[in-house]
ZAMARVEX-528006 format. One record per residue: residue in one letter; x, y, z of N, C-alpha, C in turn. Coordinates in Angstrom, 3 decimals. Layout:
N
('A', (X, Y, Z), (X, Y, Z), (X, Y, Z))
...
This chain:
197
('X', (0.852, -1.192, 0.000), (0.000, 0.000, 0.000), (0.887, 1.241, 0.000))
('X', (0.681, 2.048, -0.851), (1.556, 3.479, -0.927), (0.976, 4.402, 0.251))
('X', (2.051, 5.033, 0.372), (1.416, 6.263, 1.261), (0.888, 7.606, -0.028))
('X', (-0.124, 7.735, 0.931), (-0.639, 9.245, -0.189), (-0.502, 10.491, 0.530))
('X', (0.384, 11.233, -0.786), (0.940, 12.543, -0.965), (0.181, 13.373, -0.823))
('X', (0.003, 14.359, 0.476), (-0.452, 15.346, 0.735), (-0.350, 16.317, -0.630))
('X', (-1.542, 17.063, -0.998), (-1.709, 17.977, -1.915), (-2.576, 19.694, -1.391))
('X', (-1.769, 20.390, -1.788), (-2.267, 21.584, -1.758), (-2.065, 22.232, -0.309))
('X', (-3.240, 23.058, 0.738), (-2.917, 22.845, 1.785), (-2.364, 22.054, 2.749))
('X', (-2.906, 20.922, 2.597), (-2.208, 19.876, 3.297), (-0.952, 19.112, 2.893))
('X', (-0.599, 19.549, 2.087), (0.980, 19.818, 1.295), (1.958, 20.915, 1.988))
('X', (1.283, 21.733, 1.934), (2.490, 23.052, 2.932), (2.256, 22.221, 4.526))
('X', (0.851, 21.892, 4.791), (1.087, 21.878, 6.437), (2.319, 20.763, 6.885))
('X', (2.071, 19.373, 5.714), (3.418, 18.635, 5.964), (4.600, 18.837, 5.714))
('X', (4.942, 20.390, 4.560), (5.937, 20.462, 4.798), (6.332, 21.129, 6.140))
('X', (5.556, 21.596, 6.706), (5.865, 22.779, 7.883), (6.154, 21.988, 9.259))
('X', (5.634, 21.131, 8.987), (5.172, 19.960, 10.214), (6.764, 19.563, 10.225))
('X', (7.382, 18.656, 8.920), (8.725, 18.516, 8.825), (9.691, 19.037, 8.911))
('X', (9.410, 20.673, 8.574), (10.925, 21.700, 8.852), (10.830, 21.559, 10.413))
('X', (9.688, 21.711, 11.006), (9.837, 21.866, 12.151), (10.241, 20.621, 13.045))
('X', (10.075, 19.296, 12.785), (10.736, 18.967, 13.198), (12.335, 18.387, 13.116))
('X', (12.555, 18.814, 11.965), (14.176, 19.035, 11.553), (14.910, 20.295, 12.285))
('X', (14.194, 21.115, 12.473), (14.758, 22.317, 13.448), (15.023, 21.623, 14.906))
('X', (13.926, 21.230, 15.393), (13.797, 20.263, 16.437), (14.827, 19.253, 16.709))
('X', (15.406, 18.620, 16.206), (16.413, 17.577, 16.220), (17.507, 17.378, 15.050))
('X', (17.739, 18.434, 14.358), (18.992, 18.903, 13.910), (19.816, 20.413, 13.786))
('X', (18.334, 21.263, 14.480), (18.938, 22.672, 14.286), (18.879, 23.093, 13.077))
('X', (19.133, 24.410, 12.833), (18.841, 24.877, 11.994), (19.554, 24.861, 10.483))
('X', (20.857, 24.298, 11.389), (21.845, 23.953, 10.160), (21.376, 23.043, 9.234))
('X', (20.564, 21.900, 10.094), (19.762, 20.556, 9.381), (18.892, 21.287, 8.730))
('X', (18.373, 22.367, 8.566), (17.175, 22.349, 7.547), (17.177, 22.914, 6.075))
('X', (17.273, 22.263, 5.463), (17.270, 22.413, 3.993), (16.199, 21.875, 3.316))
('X', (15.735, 22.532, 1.465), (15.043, 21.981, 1.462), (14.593, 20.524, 1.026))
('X', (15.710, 20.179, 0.220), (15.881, 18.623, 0.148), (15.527, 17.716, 1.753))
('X', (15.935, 18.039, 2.878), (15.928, 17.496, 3.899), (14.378, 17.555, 4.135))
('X', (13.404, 18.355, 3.841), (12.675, 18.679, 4.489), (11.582, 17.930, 3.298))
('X', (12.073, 17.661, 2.326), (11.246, 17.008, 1.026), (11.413, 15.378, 1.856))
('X', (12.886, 14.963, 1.972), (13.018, 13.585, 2.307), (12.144, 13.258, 3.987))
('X', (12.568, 14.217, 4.865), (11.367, 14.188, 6.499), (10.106, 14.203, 6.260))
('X', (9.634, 14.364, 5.131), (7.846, 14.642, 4.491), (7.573, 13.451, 4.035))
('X', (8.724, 12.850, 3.149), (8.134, 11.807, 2.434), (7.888, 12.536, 0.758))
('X', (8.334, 13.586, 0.476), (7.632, 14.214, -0.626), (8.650, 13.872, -1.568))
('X', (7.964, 14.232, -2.888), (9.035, 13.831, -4.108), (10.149, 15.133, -4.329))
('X', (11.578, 14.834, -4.283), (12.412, 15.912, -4.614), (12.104, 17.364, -5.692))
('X', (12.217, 18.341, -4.765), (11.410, 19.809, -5.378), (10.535, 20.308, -4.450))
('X', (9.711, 19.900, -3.744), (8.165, 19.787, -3.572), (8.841, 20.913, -2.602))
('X', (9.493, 21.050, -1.377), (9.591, 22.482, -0.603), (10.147, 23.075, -1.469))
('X', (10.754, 23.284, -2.369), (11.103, 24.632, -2.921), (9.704, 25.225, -3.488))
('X', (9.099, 24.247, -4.589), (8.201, 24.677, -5.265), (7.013, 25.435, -4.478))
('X', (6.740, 25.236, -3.142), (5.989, 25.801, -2.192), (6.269, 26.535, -1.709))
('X', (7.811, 26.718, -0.678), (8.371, 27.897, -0.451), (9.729, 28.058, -0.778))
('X', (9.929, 28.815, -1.394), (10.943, 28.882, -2.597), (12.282, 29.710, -1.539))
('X', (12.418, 30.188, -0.906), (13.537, 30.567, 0.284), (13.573, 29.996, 1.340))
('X', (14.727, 30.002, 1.725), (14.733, 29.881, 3.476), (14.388, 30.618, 4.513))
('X', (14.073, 31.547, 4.311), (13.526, 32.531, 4.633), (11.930, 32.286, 4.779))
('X', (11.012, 31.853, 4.043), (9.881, 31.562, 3.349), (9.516, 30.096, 4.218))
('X', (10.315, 29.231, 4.013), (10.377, 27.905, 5.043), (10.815, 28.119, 6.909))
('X', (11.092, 28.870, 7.216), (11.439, 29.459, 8.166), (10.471, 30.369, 8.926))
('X', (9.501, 31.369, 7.852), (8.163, 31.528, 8.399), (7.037, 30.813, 8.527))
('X', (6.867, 29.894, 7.581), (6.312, 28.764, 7.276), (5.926, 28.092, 8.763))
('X', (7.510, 27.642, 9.034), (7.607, 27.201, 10.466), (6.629, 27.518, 11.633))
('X', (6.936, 29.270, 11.888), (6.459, 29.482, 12.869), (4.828, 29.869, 12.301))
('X', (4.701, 30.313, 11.520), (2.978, 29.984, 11.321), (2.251, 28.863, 11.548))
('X', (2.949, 27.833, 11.445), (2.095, 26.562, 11.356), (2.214, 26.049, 13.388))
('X', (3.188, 26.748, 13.750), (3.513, 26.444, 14.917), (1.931, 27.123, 15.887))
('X', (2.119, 28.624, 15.469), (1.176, 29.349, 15.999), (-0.479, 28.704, 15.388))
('X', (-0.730, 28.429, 14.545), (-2.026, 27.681, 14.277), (-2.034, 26.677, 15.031))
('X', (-1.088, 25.840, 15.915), (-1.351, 24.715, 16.458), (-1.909, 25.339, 18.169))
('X', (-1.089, 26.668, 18.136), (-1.411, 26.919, 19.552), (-2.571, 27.661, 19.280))
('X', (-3.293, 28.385, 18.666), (-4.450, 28.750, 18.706), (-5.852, 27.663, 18.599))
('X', (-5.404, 26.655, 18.290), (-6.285, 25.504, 17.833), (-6.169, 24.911, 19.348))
('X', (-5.297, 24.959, 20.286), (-5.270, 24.779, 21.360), (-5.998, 25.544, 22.348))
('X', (-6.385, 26.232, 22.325), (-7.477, 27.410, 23.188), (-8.581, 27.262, 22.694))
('X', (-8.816, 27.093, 21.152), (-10.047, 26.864, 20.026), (-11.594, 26.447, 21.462))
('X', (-12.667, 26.430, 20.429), (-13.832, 26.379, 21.302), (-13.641, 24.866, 21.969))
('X', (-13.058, 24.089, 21.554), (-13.018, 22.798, 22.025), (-12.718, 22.679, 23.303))
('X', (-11.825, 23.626, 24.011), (-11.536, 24.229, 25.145), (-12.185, 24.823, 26.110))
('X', (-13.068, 25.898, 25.609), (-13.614, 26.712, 26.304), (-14.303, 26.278, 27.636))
('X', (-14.946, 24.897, 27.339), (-15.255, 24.532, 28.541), (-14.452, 24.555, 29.616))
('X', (-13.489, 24.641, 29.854), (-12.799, 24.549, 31.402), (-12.420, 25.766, 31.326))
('X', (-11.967, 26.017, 32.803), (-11.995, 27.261, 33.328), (-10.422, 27.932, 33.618))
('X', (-10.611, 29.479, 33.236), (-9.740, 30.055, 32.654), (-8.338, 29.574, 33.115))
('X', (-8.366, 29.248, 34.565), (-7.304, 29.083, 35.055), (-6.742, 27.811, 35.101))
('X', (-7.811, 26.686, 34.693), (-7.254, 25.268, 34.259), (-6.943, 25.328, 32.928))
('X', (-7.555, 26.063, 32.196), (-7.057, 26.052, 30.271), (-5.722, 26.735, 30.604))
('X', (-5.380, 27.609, 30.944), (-3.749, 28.071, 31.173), (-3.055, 26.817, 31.517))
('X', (-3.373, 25.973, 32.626), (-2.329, 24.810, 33.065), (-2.114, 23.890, 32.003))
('X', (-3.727, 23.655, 31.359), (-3.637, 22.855, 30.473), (-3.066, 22.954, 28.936))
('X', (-2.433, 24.365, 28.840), (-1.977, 24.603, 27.732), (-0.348, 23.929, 27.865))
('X', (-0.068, 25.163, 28.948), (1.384, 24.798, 29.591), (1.809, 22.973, 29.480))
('X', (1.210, 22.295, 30.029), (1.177, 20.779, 30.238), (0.994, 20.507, 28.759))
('X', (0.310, 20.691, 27.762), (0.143, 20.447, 26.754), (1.083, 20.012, 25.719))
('X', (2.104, 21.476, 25.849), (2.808, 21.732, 24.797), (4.015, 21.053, 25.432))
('X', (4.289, 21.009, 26.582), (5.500, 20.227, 27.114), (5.319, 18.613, 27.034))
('X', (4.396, 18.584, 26.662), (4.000, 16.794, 26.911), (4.098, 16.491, 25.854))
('X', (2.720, 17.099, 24.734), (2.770, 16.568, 23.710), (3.114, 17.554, 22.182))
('X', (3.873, 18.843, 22.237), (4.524, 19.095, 21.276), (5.997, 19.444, 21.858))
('X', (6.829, 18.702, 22.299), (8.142, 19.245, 22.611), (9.021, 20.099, 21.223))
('X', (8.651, 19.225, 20.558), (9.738, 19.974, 19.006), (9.464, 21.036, 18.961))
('X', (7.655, 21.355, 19.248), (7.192, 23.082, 18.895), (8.511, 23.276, 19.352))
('X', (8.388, 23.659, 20.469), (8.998, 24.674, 21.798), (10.519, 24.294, 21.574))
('X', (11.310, 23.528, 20.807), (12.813, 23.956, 20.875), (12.735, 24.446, 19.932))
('X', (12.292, 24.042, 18.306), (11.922, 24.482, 17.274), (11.638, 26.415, 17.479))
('X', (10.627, 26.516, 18.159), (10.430, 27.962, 18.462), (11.514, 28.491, 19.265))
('X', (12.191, 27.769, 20.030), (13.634, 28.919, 20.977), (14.643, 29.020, 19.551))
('X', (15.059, 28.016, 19.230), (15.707, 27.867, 17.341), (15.198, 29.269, 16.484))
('X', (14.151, 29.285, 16.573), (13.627, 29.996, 15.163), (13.352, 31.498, 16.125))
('X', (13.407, 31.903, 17.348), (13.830, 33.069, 18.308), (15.088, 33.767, 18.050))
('X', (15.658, 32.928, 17.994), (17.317, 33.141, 17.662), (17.702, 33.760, 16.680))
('X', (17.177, 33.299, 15.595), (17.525, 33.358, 14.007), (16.883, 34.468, 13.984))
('X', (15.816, 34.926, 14.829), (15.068, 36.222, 14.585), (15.723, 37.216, 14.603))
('X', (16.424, 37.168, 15.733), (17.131, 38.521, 16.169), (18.015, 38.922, 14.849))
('X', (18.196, 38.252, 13.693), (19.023, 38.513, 12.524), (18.422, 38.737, 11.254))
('X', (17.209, 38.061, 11.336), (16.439, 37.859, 10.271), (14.778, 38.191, 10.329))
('X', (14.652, 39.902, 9.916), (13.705, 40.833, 9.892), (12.130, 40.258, 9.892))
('X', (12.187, 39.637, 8.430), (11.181, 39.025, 8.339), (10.543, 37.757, 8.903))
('X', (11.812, 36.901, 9.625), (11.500, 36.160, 10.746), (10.878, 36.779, 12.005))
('X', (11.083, 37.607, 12.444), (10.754, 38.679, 13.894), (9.533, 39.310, 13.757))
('X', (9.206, 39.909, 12.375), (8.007, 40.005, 11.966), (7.047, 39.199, 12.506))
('X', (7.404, 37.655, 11.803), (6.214, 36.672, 11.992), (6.306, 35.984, 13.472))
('X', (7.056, 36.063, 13.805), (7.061, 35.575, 15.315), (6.550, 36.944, 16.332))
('X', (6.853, 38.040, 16.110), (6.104, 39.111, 16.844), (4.406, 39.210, 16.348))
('X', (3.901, 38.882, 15.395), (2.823, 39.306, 15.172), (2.267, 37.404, 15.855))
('X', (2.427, 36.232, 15.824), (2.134, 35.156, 16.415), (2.219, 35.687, 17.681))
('X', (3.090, 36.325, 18.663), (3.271, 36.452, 19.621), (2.221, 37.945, 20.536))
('X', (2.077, 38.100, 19.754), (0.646, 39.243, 19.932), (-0.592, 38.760, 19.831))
('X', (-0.584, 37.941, 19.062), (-2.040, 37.060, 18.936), (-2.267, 36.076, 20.118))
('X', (-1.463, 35.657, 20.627), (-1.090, 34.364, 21.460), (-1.429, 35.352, 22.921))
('X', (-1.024, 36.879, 22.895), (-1.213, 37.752, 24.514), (-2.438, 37.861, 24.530))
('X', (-2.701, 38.230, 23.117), (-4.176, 38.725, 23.523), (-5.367, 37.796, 23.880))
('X', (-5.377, 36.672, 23.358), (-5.980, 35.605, 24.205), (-5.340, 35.128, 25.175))
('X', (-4.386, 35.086, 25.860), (-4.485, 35.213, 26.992), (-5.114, 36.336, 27.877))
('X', (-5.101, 37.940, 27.160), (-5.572, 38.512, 27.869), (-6.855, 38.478, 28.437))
('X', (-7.922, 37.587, 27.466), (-8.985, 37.625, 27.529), (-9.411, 36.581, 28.485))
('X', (-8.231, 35.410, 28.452), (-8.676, 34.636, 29.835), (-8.311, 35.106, 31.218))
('X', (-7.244, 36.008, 31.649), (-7.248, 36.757, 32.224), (-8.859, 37.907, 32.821))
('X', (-9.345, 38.741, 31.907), (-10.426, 39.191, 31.560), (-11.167, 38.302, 31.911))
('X', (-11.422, 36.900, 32.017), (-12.457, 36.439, 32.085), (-12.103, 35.507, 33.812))
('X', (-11.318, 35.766, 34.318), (-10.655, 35.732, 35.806), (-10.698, 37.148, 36.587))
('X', (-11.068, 38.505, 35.745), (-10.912, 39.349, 36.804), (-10.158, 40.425, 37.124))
('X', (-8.867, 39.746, 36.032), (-7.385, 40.275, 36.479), (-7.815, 41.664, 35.855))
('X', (-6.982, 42.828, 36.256), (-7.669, 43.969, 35.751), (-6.199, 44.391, 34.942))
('X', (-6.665, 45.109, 33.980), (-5.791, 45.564, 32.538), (-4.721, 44.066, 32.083))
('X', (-6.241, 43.172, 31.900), (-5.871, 42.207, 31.137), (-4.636, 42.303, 30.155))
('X', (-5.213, 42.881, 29.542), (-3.731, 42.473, 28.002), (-2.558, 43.308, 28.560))
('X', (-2.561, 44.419, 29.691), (-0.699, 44.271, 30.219), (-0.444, 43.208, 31.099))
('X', (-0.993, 42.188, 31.389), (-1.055, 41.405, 32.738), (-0.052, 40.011, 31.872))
('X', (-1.330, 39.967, 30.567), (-0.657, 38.872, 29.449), (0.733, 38.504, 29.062))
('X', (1.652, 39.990, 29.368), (2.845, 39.932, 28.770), (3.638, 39.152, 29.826))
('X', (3.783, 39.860, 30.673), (4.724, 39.179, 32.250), (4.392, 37.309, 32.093))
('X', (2.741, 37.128, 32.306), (2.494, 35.584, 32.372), (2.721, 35.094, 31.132))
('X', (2.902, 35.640, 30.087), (3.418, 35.055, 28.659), (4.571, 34.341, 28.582))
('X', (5.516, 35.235, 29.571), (6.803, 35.161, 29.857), (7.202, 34.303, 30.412))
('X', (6.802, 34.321, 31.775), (6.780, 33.415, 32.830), (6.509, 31.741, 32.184))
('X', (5.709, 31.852, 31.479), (5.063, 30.413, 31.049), (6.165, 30.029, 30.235))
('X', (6.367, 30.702, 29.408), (7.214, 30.463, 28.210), (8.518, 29.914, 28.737))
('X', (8.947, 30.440, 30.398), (10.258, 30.235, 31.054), (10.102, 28.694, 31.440))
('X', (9.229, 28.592, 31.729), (8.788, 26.934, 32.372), (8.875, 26.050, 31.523))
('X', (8.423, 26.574, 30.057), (8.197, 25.856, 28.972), (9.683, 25.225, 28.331))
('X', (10.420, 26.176, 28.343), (11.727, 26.552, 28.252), (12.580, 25.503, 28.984))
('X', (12.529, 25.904, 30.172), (13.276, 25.075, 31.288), (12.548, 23.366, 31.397))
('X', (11.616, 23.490, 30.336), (11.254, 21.667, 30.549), (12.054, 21.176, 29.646))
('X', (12.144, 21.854, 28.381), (12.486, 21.009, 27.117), (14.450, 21.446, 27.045))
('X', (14.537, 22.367, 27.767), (16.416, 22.593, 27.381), (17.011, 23.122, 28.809))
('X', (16.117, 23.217, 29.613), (16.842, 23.335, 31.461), (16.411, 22.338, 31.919))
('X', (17.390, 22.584, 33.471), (17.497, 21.251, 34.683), (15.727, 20.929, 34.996))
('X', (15.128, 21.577, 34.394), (13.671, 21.075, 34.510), (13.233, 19.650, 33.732))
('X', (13.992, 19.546, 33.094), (13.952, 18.139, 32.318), (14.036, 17.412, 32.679))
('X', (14.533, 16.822, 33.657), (14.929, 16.077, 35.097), (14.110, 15.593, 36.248))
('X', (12.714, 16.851, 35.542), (11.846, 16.325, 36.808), (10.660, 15.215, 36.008))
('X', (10.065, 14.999, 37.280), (9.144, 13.816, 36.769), (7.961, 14.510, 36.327))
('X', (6.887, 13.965, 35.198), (6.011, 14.417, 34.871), (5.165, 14.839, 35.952))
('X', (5.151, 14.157, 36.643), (4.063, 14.469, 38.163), (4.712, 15.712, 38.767))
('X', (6.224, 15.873, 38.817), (6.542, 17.024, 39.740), (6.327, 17.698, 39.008))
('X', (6.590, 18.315, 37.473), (6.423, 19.284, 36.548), (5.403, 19.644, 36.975))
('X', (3.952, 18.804, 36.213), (2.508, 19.284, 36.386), (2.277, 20.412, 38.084))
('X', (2.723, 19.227, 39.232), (2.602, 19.999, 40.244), (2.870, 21.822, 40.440))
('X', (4.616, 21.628, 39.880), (4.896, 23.024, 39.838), (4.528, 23.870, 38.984))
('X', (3.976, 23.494, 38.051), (3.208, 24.410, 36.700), (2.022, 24.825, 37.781))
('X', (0.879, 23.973, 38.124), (-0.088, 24.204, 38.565), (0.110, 24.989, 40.049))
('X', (0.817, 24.902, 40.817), (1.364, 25.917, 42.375), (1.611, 27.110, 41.938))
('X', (2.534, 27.465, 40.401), (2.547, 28.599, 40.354), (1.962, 29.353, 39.604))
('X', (1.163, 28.691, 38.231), (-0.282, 28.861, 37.734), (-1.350, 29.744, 38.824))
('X', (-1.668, 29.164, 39.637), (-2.614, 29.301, 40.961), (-1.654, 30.349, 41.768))
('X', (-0.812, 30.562, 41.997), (-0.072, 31.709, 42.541), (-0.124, 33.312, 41.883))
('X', (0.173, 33.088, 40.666), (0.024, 33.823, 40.084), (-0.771, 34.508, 39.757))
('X', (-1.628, 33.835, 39.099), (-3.336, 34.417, 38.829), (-4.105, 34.554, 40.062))
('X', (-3.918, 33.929, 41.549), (-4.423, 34.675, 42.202), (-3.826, 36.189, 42.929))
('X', (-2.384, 36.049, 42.397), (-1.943, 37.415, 43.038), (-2.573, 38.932, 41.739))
('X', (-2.727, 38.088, 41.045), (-3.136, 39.157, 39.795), (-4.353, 39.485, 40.409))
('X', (-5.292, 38.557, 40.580), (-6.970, 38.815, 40.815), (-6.839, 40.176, 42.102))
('X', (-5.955, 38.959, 43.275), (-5.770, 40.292, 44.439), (-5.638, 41.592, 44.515))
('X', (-4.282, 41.505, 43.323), (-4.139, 42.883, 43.261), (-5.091, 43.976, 42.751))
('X', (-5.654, 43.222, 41.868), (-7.220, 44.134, 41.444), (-8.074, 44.321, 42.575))
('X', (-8.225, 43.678, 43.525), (-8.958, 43.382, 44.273), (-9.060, 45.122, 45.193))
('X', (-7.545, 45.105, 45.351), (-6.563, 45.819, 46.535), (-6.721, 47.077, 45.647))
('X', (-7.173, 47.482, 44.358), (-6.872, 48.832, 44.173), (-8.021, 49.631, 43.877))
């Protein structure tokens, strides 16, 4: 039985799916587009003919990255509550997309050099506050979308320290624990402080 060749949209998403995880476990040096034709399964050409730079495959990347995390909040979510969908994002992406998240510290890097990379990762990264701000907003916290940036941060540090710090080390059970102690720390010192002014 052959495997069948993604076409059209679902042609870019596998190639994107594959750069990214070639960023993921070879760095950035590993990604070319031959490499990224052979990690797909696609016939030689097929990433150029789609995105014709490295540059182009490189935004690619983080777009398809950021559609995965918005599809992660998506209505499918909504049911739980603001402050368990935060844990459950956090836990999410450390569990079950690790490549995102080195892939994205990788393609951070390259930003600081490459304009139109910083572009697309700043405008993903604005989209990504502002729903948080709104779960925030929907906890209480007052001037939601400045509140977003700090806990953007913070999360992102945890996220960080699972997949490339001494956080790697811990057990899934201790992770979850400390995500969720300071999840719940946090957002209630936010609520307080609204509370208090």
């Amino acid at each position: 039985m052959t495997k069948q060749v993604p076409l059209g949209a679902d042609r870019r998403d596998a190639i994107a799916d594959a750069a990214i995880r070639l960023v993921a476990s070879r760095g950035l040096r590993g990604l070319t587009h031959r490499a990224v034709d052979g990690e797909a399964g696609l016939p030689p050409g097929s990433t150029s003919y789609y995105l014709r730079t490295r540059s182009a495959l490189l935004t690619a990347c983080v777009n398809r990255m950021l559609a995965r995390d918005v599809e992660t909040v998506g209505p499918a979510q909504t049911e739980l509550p603001p402050s368990e969908l935060v844990v459950a994002m956090v836990l999410g992406l450390a569990t079950e997309r690790p490549d995102d998240l080195i892939a994205r510290y990788e393609l951070s890097l390259e930003a600081s050099r490459q304009p139109e990379l910083r572009t697309a990762i700043d405008s993903g990264g604005r989209q990504l506050r502002e729903m948080l701000g709104q779960l925030l907003a929907a906890l209480g916290v007052p001037d939601p979308e400045r509140a977003a940036w700090p806990l953007a941060a913070m999360l992102d540090g945890l996220l960080y320290d699972r997949v490339a710090g001494t956080g790697s080390t811990l057990s899934e059970a201790d992770f979850e624990d400390g995500v969720r102690r300071t999840v719940a720390a946090v957002l209630d010192g936010l609520v307080r402080d609204g509370r208090s002014r």
